[in-house]
Phi, psi and omega in degrees: 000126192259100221214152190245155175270130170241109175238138158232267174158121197223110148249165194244145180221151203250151163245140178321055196219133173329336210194142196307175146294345154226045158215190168233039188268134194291126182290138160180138158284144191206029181316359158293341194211117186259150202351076133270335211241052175254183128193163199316005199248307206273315194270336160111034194257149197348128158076024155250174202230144177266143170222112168322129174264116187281004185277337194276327210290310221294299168307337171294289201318321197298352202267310179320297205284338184265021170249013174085358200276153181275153218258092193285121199275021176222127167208132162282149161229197205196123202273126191239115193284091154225147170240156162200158182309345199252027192221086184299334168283346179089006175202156177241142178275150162189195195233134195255249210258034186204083207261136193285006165196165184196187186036080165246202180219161147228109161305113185283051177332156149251151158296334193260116199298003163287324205252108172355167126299133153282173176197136186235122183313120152298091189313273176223180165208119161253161162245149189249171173243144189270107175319167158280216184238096155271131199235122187265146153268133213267345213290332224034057155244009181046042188270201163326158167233120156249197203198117200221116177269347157350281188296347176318106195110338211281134157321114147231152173268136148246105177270087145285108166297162173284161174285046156285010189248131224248019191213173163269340183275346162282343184264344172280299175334295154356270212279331180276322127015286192283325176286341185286331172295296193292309204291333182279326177257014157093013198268307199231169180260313199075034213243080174323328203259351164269010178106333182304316222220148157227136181228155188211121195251139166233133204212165195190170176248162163216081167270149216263109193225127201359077164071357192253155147241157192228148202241142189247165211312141133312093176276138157250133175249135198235137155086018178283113191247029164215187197269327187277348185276313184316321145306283172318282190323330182286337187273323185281296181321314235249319173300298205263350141350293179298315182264332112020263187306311147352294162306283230244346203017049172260169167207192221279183212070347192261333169218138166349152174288159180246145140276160200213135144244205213225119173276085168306345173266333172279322215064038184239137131295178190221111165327124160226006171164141168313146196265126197285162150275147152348302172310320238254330197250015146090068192250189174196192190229115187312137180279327184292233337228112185279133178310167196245127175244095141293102162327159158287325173294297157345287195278030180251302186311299186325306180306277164333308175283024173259137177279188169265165210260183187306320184295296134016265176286334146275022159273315166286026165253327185292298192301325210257280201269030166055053170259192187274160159286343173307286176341302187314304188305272198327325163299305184324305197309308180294000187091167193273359160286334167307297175312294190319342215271309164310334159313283188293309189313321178323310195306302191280350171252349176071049186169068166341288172339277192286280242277335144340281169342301195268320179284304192278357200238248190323304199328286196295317167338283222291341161295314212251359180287300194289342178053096224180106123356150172268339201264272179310002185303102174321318234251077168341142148355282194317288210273322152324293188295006191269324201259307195268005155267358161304295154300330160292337173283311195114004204244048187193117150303185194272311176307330135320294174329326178289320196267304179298336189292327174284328165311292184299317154340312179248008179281163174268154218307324183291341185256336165240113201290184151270337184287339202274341170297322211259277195323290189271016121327297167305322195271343200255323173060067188234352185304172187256121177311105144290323187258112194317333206274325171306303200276354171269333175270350161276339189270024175289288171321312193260333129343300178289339166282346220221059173312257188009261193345321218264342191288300166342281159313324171304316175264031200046042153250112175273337171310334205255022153285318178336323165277341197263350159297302163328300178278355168280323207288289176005284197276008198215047176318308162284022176253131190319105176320320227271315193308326182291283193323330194242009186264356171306288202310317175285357183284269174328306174260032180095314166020000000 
């Protein structure tokens, strides 16, 4: 069957704020101590009133403005009539049909230096207030059901995509994308296994069938909180769809939207209730709530405090210091204290590459054998590139460098300098032999011990340089392996 995938992706993100969204009553995750974190506002009782918390609108904006979206300078809010046990007023305040901001992007990266970044349309982003949590017993053992209103009330942005992302491995790209963006401008902790990030895959087929496409009904799969369920699930979908359609050939319009959730333990979605419409929740424009007049100072300010961002900063990485997009990613990946750190070693050593090199490789070993921060890294920024320009010069093999990088690892912080480098490079005679006549006359000495070996190589087995390397290197720590390899060889077979 010859068919296209339509996925679009509705994440909900708790936003990074001291205090709910319309009380002050305190935001924390506390699942340990269940409605402590209520007060007449979260619960809805008579003759309280919401007051916007300006620090969630301020942080919605700056999340708006790094998706590209246009900002709107009028916004409302709106009553979304439902009930559930974990929604005590019986409605949730968000934004209906005047969303304070839409029409963004979000830019998709690839590893492969053939294929564009993609960029997946941003339908809109509003802010919501967060239901609380009901916790069922799953055992069927028909024990209790509880109700922890702790989140109730809680900042959340709803970033809805356009249906562009066309795989289950693009909507995971998607979603690790949109968090490497919120955790770089400081908006959400993102924090998937409490619940900051969520995700609702809403997914379909367009199947290509004697010349019509016909497109089947729309699932939403709801409340999926990781990158691998999030995949799988679009992958599970995209299958009993197919077959689905296969049977019954229906399509969309012909049966109700469906929600689904997601068994993580089967690897099945699950039917779970008909998919509600607009209509269905009623909504109006909240009577409390006064609309929000974004200014040119508020979005000039907003604008201005963002940094630059992950897309951004890796393009520019490709280009200024010549990296791979592997390279690129994997710096990107770690945050802007990371990146900065690769910054300055590039800078300060002149070589994108080997400062790449050095950062994704020795650094991050020794970050994560120590469990260490990049911010907690003994070995500064500064006193790296101090080190990899030493090798750059010529006048330090990388293995030696290697030997001092581990040197420095253990001195203490106050001591480790550049001058500390210089000490050991010295105390160690780790500098790089420039004199051929030093290093041809040990591989003289050592050539005459190792007949065998030297019989070998003659007879072109060159592997069996490998111990007469070993024993120069012994006596020559600062001499280039690959040069000792290859002036043995040419020593032995005349050259």
């Amino acid at each position: 069957m010859d068919y296209k995938v339509v996925i679009g992706l509705e994440v909900h993100v708790q936003l990074l704020t001291n205090t709910k969204l319309f009380s002050g009553c305190i935001n924390k995750f506390n699942p340990d101590n269940p409605n402590v974190q209520t007060d007449p506002v979260t619960i809805g009782l008579p003759g309280t009133l919401p007051v916007m918390n300006r620090k969630a609108f301020r942080l919605a904006l700056e999340t708006a403005i790094a998706l590209n979206c246009t900002i709107a300078r009028f916004t409302k809010w709106d009553r979304k009539q439902y009930y559930y046990p974990d929604l005590p007023k019986g409605y949730q305040i968000s934004q209906y049909d005047m969303p304070f901001s839409e029409h963004g992007w979000l830019e998709i990266p690839t590893t492969d230096d053939t294929v564009e970044p993609r960029q997946i349309r941003i339908l809109r982003a509003h802010l919501e207030e967060d239901a609380g949590k009901n916790m069922h017993d799953e055992t069927g053992g028909g024990g209790d059901s509880h109700v922890d209103l702790n989140r109730a009330g809680t900042p959340l942005i709803e970033i809805v995509s356009q249906p562009d992302i066309t795989s289950a491995a693009e909507a995971r790209a998607y979603l690790e994308e949109l968090k490497l963006l919120l955790s770089y401008i400081g908006v959400s902790d993102c924090n998937m296994q409490e619940g900051s990030l969520r995700c609702d895959a809403n997914i379909n087929l367009h199947v290509l069938k004697d010349g019509e496409t016909i497109p089947t009904p729309i699932v939403e799969v709801k409340n999926v909180n990781s990158f691998r369920n999030v995949e799988l699930a679009c992958e599970y979908e995209i299958i009993r769809q197919q077959k689905e359609f296969e049977e019954t050939g229906k399509r969309l319009g012909e049966v109700e939207k469906e929600t689904r959730g997601w068994d993580a333990v089967r690897g099945t979605t699950f039917a779970q209730r008909g998919k509600e419409d607009a209509s269905d929740y009623r909504y109006f424009p909240d009577p409390d709530l006064v609309p929000v007049v974004v200014s040119d100072e508020i979005l000039n300010d907003a604008q201005a405090s963002l940094c630059e961002l992950p897309a951004a900063r890796r393009q520019r990485f490709l280009k200024e210091y010549s990296l791979t997009p592997y390279d690129a990613n994997v710096i990107i990946e770690k945050l802007g204290a990371f990146a900065d750190y690769f910054e300055t070693v590039a800078k300060g050593c002149d070589d994108g590459k080997q400062a790449a090199n050095w950062v994704t490789q020795d650094v991050t070993r020794e970050m994560n054998d120590r469990g260490l921060s990049i911010e907690e890294f003994p070995i500064k920024a500064d006193v790296l590139a101090a080190l990899l320009a030493k090798v750059i010069k010529g006048d330090l093999t990388i293995k030696s460098a290697r030997e001092v990088f581990m040197e420095l690892l253990e001195v203490p912080a106050t001591e480790c300098t550049s001058a500390k480098i210089d000490q050991i490079i010295d105390e160690k005679g780790l500098g790089a032999v420039q004199d051929t006549g030093q290093i041809t006359e040990v591989i003289n000495a050592v050539v005459s011990r190792n007949e065998k070996a030297a019989s070998d190589i003659r007879e072109g087995k060159l592997q069996a340089a490998g111990p007469m390397i070993g024993q120069v290197m012994k006596e020559l720590k600062g001499a280039d392996p690959k040069t000792v390899r290859q002036m043995i060889i040419d020593h032995i077979q005349g050259n």
